[in-house]
N, C-alpha and C positions, 0 to 999 in steps of 0.2 A: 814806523810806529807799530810796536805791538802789544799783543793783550796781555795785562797784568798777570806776571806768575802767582804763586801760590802764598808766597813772601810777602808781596804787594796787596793782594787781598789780605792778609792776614794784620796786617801792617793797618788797615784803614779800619777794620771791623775791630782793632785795640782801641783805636783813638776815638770811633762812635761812640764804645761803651763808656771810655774815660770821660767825654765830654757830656755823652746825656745820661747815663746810669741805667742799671739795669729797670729798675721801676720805672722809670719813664719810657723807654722802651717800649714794654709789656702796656703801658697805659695809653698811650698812642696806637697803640694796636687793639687796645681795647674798645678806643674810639673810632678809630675805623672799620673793623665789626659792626660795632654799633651803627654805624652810618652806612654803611650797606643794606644792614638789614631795614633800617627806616625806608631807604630808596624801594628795595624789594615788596614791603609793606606799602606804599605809596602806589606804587606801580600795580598792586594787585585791588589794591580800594580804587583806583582811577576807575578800573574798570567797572565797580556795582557803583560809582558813586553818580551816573545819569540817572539811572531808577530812584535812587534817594535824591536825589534835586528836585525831580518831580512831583514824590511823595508830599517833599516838603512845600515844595510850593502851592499846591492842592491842600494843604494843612494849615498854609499860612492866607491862605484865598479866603477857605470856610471860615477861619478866627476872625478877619477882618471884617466878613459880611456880617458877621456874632456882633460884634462889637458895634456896627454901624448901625443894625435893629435896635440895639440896646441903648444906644445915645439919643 
C-alpha cells in the first residue's frame, strides 16, 4: 500500500467540492472557528470564575438575610 499521488488527492478534493459546495465549506469552517474560540473563551473565564462564585454567593447570602428581616 501506498500514499496517494497527486492524481488521487486531486481526484478526492474534486468530489468534496461537488458534493458539499464551496459555501458550505467556508461555513463549516466558519463554525469551527467559532468553536475554538468559545472553548479558548471558556477556558480563560474558568479560570476568574471561582472569585466570581464567591462574590456571588456573599451577594446572594446578604439578599437573602434582606429579605428574611423584611418578612
Amino acid at each position: 500500500m501506498h500514499a496517494p499521488g497527486i492524481w488521487g488527492i486531486l481526484v478526492v478534493a474534486v468530489v468534496v467540492l461537488l458534493l458539499f459546495g464551496r459555501g458550505k465549506i467556508s461555513g463549516m469552517m466558519g463554525e469551527v472557528a467559532s468553536g475554538i474560540k468559545a472553548f479558548q473563551k471558556g477556558m480563560r473565564d474558568e479560570e476568574t470564575k471561582p472569585a466570581q462564585i464567591d462574590a456571588n454567593a456573599k451577594v446572594n447570602a446578604a439578599s437573602e438575610t434582606e429579605k428574611s428581616k423584611d418578612a
